[in-house]
N, C-alpha and C positions, 0 to 999 in steps of 0.2 A: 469522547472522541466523536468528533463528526464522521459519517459515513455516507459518500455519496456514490451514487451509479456514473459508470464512465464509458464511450464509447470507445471501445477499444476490439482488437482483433486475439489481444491477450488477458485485458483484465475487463473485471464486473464489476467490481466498486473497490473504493480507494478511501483510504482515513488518515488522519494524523491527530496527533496529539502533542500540543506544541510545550506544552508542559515538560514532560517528557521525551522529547523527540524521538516517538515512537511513530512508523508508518507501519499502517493496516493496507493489505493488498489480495484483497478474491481476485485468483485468478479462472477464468474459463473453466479450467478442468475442478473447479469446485477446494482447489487448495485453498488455505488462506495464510498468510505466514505475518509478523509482525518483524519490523526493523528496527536494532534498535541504533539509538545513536544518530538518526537522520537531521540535519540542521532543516529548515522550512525554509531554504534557499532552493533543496532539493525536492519536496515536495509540491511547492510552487512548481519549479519549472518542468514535473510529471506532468501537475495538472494541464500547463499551458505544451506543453508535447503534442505536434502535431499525430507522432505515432508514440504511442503510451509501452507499447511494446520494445520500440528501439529504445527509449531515454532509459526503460528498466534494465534493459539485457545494458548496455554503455554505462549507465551511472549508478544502478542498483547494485546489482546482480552481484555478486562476488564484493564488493568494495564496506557493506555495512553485514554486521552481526544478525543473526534471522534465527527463527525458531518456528515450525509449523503449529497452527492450533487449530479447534477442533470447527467444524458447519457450529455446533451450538454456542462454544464461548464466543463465536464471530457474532450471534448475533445479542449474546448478550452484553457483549461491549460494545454495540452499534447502542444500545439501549442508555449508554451512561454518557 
């Protein structure tokens, strides 16, 4: 999974895994949760999201399967 830093007012770095389509998302407050089921339709259009925060709360938020994990597996899947 790629894992890049994002300018956001909500989130610190963003991932996907297109294999998968699993979306990685640290947010601010140090959470980090994984999505599952996200197409890279959706991903994309976080990335390109003027505000990272609206397109999450509108097109994330509630709509895919999530599970929180922990600072350390975040950075050890940043690593694969």
């Amino acid at each position: 999974m790629n894992i890049k830093s994002v300018e956001s007012a909500t989130l610190v770095a963003i991932g996907y895994d297109d294999s998968r389509e699993i979306l990685q998302l640290e947010f601010r407050s140090h959470a980090v949760y994984l999505y599952l089921g996200v197409p890279g339709s959706v991903f994309e259009a976080l990335v390109a999201a003027p505000s990272k925060g609206r397109y999450f709360n509108d097109s994330i938020r509630g709509h895919f399967s999530h599970t929180r994990i922990s600072k350390a597996d975040f950075g050890r899947r940043g690593e694969s």
